[in-house]
C-alpha positions as CSV (number, residue, x, y, z in Angstrom):
1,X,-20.0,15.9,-20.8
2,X,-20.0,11.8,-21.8
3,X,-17.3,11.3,-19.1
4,X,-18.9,13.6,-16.1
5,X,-22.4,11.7,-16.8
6,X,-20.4,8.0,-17.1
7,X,-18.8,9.2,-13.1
8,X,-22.1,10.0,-12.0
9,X,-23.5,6.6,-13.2
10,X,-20.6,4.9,-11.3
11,X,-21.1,7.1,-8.1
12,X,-24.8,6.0,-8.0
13,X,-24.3,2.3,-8.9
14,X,-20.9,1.3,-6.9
15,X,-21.5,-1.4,-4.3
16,X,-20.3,-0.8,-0.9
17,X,-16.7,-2.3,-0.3
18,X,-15.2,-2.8,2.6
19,X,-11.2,-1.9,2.9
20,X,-9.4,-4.8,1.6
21,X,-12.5,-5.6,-1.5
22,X,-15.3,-7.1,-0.3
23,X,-17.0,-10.2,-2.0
24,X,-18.7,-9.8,-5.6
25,X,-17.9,-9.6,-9.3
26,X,-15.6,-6.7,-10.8
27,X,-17.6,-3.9,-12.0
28,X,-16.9,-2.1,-15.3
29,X,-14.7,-0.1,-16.5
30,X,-11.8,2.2,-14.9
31,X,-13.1,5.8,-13.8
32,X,-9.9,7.9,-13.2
33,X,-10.4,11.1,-11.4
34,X,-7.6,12.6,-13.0
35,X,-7.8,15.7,-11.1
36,X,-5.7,18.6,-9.8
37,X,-5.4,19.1,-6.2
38,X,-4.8,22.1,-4.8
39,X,-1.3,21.4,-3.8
40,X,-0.1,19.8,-6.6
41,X,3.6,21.3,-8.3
42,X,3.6,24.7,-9.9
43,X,3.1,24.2,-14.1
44,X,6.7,25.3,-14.9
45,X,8.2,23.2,-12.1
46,X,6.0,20.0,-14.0
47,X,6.7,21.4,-17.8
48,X,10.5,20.9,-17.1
49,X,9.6,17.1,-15.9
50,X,9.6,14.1,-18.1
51,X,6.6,12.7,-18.9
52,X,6.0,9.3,-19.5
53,X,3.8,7.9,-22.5
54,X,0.0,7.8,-22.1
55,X,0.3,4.1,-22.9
56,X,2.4,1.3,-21.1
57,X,3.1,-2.2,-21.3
58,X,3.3,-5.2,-18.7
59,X,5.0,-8.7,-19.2
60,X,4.9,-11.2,-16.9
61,X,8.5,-12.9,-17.0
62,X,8.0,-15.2,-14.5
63,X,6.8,-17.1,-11.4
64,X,9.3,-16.3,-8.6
65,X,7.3,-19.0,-6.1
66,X,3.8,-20.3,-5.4
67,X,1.9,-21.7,-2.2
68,X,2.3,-19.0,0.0
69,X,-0.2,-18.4,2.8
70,X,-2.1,-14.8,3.1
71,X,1.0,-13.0,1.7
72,X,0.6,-9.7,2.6
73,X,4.2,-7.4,3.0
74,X,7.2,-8.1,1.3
75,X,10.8,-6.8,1.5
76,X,13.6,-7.8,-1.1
77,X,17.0,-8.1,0.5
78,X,20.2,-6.6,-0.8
79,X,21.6,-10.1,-2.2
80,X,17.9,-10.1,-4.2
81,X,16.1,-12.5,-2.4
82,X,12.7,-11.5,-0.7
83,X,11.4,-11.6,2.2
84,X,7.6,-12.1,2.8
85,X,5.2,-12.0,5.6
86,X,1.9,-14.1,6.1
87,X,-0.9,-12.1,7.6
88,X,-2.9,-15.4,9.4
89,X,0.3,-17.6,9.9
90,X,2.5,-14.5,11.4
91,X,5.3,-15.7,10.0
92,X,8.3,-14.4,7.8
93,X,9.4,-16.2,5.0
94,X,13.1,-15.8,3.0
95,X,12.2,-16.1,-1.0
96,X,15.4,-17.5,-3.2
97,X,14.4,-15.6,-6.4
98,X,16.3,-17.2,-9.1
99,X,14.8,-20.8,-7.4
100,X,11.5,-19.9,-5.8
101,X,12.7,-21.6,-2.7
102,X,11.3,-20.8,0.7
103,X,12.7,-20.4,3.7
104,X,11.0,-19.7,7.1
105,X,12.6,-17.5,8.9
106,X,10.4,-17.5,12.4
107,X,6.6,-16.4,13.3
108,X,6.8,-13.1,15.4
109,X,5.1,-13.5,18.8
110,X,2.3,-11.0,19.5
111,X,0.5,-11.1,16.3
112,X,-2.8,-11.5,16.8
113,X,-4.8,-12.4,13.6
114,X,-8.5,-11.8,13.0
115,X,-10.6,-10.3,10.0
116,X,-8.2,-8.0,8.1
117,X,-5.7,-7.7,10.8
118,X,-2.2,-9.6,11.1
119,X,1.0,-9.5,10.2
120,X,1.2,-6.9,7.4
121,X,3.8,-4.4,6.5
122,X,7.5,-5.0,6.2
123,X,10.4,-3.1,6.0
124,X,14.1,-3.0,6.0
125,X,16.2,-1.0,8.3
126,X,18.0,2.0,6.4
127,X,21.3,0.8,8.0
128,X,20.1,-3.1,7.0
129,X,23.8,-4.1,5.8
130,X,24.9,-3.4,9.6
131,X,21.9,-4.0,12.1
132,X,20.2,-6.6,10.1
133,X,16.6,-5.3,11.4
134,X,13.9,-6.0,10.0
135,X,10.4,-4.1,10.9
136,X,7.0,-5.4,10.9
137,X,3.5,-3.7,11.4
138,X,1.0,-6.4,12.9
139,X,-2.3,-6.4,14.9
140,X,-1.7,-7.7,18.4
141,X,-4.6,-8.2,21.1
142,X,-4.7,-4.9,22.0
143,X,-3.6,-2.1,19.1
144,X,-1.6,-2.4,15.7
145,X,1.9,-1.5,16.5
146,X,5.5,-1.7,14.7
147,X,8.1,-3.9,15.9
148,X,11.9,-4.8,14.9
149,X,13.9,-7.7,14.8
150,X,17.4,-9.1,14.2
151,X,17.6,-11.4,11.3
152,X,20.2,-13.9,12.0
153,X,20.4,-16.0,8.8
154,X,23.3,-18.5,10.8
155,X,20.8,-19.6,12.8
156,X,19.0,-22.9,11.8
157,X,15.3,-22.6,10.0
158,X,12.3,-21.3,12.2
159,X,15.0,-19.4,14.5
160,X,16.5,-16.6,12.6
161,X,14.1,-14.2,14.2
162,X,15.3,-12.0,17.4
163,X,13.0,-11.0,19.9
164,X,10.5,-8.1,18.5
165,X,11.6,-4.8,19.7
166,X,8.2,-2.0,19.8
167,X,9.4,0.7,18.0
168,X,5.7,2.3,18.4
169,X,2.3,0.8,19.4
170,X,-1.4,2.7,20.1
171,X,-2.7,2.6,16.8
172,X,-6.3,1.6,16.2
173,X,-7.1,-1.7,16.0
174,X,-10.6,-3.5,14.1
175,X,-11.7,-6.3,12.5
176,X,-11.2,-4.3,9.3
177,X,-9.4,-0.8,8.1
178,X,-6.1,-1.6,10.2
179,X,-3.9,0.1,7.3
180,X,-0.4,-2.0,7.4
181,X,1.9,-0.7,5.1
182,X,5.1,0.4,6.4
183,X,7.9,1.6,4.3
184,X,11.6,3.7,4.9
185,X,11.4,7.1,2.6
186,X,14.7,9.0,0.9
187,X,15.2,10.8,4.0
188,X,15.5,7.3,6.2
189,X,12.5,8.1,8.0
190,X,10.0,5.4,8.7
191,X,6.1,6.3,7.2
192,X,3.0,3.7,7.9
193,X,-0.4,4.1,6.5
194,X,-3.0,3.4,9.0
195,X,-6.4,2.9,9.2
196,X,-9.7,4.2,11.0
197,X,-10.5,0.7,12.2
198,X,-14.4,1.3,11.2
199,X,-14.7,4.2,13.6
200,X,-14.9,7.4,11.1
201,X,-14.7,9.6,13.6
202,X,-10.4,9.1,14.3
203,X,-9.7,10.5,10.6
204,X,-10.8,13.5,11.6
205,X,-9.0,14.0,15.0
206,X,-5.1,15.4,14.7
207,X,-4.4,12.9,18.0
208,X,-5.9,9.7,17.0
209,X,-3.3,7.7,15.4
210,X,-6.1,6.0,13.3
211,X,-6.9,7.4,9.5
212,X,-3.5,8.8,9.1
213,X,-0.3,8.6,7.4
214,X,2.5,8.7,10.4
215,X,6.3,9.6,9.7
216,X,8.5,8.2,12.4
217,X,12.3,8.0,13.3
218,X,13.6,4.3,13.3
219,X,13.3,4.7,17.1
220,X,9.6,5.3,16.7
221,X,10.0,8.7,17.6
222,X,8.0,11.4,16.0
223,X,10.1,12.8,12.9
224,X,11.7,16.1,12.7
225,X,10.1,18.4,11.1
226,X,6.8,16.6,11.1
227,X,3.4,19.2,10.7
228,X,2.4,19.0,13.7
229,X,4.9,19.6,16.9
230,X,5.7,16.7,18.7
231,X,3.3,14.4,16.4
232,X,3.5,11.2,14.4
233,X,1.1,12.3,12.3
234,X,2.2,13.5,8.7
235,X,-1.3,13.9,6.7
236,X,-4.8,12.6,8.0
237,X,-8.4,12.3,6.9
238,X,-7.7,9.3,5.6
239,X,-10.2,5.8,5.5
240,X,-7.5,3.3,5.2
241,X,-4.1,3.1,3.5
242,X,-2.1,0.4,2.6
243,X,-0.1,1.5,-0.2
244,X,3.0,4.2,0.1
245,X,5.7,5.0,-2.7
246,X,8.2,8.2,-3.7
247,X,9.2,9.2,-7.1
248,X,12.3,9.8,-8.2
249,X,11.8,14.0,-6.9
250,X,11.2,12.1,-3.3
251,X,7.6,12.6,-3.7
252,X,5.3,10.2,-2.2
253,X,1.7,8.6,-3.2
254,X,-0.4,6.8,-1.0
255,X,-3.7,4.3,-1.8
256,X,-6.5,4.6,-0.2
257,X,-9.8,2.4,0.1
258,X,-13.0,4.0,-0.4
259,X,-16.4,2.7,1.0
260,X,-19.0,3.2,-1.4
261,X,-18.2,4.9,-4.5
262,X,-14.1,6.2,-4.6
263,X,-11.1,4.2,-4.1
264,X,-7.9,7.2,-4.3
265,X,-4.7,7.4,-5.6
266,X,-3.6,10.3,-3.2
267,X,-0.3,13.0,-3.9
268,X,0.4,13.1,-0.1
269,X,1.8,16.7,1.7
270,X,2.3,17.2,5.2
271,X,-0.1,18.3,6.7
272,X,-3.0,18.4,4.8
273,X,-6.5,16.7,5.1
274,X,-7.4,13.8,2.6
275,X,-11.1,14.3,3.6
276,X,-12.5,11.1,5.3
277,X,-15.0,10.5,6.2
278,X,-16.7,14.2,5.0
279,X,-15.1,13.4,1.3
280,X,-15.3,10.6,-0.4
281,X,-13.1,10.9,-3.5
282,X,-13.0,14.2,-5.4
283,X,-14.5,17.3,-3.5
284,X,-15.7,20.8,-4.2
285,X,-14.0,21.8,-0.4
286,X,-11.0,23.6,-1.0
287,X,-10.1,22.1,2.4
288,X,-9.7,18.7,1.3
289,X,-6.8,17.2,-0.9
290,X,-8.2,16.6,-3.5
291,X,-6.4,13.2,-5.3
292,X,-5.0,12.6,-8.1
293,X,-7.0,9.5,-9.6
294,X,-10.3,7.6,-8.1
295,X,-11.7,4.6,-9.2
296,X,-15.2,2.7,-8.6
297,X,-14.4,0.3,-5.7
298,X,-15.8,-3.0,-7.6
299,X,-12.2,-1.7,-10.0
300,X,-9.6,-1.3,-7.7
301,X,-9.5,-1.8,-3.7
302,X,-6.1,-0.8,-3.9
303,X,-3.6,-2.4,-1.6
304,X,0.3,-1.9,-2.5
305,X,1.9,0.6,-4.5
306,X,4.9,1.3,-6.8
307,X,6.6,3.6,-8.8
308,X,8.9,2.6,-11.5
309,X,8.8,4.1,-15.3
310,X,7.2,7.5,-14.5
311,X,3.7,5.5,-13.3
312,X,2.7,4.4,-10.3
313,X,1.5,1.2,-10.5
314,X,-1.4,0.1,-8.3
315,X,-2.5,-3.3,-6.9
316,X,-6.3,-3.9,-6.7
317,X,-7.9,-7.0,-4.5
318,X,-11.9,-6.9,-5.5
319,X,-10.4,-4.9,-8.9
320,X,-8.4,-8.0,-9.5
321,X,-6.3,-6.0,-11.7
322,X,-2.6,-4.0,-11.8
323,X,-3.2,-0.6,-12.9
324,X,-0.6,2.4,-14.4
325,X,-1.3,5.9,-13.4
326,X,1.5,8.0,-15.8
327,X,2.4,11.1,-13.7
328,X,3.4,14.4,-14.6
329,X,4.5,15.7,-11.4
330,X,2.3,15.3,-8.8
331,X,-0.8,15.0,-11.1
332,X,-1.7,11.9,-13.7
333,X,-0.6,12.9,-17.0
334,X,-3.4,10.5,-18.7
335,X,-6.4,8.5,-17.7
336,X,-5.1,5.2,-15.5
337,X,-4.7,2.1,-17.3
338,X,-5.6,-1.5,-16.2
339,X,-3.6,-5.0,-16.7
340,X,-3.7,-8.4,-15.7
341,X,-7.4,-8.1,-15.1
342,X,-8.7,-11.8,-13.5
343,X,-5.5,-13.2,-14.7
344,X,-4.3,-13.8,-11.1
345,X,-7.0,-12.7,-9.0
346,X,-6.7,-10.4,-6.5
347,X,-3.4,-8.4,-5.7
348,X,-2.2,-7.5,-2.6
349,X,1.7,-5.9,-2.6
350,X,3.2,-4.2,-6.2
351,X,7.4,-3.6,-4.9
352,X,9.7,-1.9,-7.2
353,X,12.3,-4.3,-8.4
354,X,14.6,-2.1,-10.3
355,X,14.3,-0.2,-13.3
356,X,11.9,-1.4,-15.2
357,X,10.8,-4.7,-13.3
358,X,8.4,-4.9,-10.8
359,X,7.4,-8.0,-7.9
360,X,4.0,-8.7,-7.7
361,X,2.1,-10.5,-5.1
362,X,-1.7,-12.1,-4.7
363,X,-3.9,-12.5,-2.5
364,X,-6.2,-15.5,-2.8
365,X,-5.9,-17.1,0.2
366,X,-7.2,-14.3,2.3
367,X,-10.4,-15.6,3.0
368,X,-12.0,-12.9,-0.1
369,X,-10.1,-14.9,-2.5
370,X,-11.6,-17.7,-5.0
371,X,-9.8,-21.0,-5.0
372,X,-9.9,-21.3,-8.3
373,X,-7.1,-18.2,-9.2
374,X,-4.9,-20.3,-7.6
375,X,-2.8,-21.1,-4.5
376,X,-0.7,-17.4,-3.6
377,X,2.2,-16.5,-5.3
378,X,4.9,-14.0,-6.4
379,X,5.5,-12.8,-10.1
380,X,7.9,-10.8,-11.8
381,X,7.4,-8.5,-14.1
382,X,8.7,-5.9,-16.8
383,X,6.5,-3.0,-17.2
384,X,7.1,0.9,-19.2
């Protein structure tokens, strides 16, 4: 009864938010939804499944580099290194990370940044150690698109970029909710989160690209065996994603902003509807996908996900904060769990790093962020 009337208090006292955390101090404390949607895996399939503690851990080993400019995607290479892309500059940047050294590679033409549009999302080809592509999901003058490149690293700084190659274009563009996280699942198709761009209404409609999580060939082709015949789109009713990861069973969790009261944690199927703009959060319509965890927006404003150590593990910009959500199939095992809370300010991109070590990247320069947390930088950490 204590924790229903402590959600009720949050839902009538969260501050508006816009998608990427709007200005204003953190609220209180976490308030995981920690509920069962109505697709999530049958109880034997998730009794046989390992479970990870209720509790974890996070140390930060390190400082992998600093003065980076609106960092937003980032993409380790097979050698280690990363690379990273600036949403305002529209440039890629090659990360040494045993030295911190930085290395521009090019700015992609097209890009045009305003509000929370940019360059965003990156992603490696599947076949990266024999194309040498490199994808990117930016806002140009007239949509958000994906585009590919060659990465030539024998050419001299500032050059190593090839001409970008649209893949796909026609999403929704805004001055806010332009999703931008792009990533390559198990089965080597390319996904992107995408947002509504302020207009509601695309969420809702099966042929707007807006408020949806698409599933694409390489090509930019819809995907085989997508829900819908002939269609990019792979789950909708969304508000705006940014954050995508699998588990180790290939299933995949996606962040979502909230407006006024619930930020998500979402167990995505094909298919289904994630209920925006009709659902905010948790819902008593059995049409809605219900997710798996919510939190008040002044907490989270989730941008980049990860999974590593059973948990996903969340990145939160007005939150400020990394949290763990233990799984146990596709449900949280245990309330959500925060770390790093102001340490860093806010955090943009969570990438798996192996095992049990994580890269982490802020977001203080993107015109939300206070100077004082610091110019932008990378960190790597351990985490169970």
């Amino acid at each position: 009864m204590t924790a229903v009337l402590a959600a009720t208090t949050l839902l009538l006292t969260a501050g508006c938010s816009s998608d990427d955390g709007g200005e204003g101090p953190a609220g209180g404390g976490a308030t995981p939804g920690g509920t069962t949607s109505k697709s999530a895996s049958s109880p034997t399939r998730q009794a046989a499944e390992e479970t990870p503690p209720a509790k974890g851990s996070v140390k930060v080993l390190r400082t992998v580099a600093t003065g980076l400019d609106t960092p937003w995607g980032l993409a380790p290479l097979p050698d280690g290194d990363l690379l990273v892309s600036s949403r305002d500059k529209a440039t890629i940047t090659r990360v040494d990370a045993e030295t911190g050294k930085k290395t521009e590679l090019g700015e992609v033409p097209g890009v045009s940044p305003a509000g929370e549009g940019g360059l965003m999302g990156l992603a490696l080809s599947p076949d990266y150690a024999s194309d040498h592509m490199v994808y990117a999901y930016f806002t140009s003058a007239s949509d958000n698109r994906i585009v590919r490149m060659l990465y030539e690293e024998k050419k001299p700084s500032g050059e190593q970029l090839g001409a970008p190659d649209t893949v796909f274009k026609g999403i929704p563009k805004g001055f806010v909710h332009n999703g931008g996280r792009i990533a390559f699942g198990p089965d080597k198709m390319l996904y992107a989160g995408t947002g509504e761009s302020g207009n509601t209404g695309l969420s809702q409609d099966k042929k707007s690209l807006g408020g949806k999580i698409l599933r694409l060939t390489p090509e930019g082709e819809p995907a085989p065996g997508n829900p819908f015949p002939g269609s990019p789109v792979y789950s909708y009713g969304h508000r705006n994603v940014q954050g995508l990861a699998w588990d180790t069973k290939q299933r995949l969790f996606a962040s979502e902003f909230g407006q006024d009261t619930w930020d998500e944690l979402n167990a995505i199927k094909p298919g289904d509807n994630y209920g925006w703009p009709e659902a905010e959060g948790k819902s008593d319509d059995s049409s809605f996908h219900n997710p798996i965890a919510q939190w008040a927006t002044d907490d989270a404003s989730p941008s980049g996900i990860a999974y590593a150590e059973g948990s996903i593990w969340m990145a939160g910009l007005k939150g400020q904060r990394l949290w763990r959500i233990p799984l146990k199939g596709t449900e949280a095992s245990a309330d959500p769990q925060s770390f790093l809370k102001g340490e860093y300010g806010r955090l943009r991109t969570v990438v798996s790093a192996g095992g049990d070590k994580l890269w982490l990247v802020t977001s203080n320069t993107d015109g939300r962020g206070n100077p004082k947390d610091g110019d932008d930088r990378i960190l790597e950490l351990q985490v169970s």
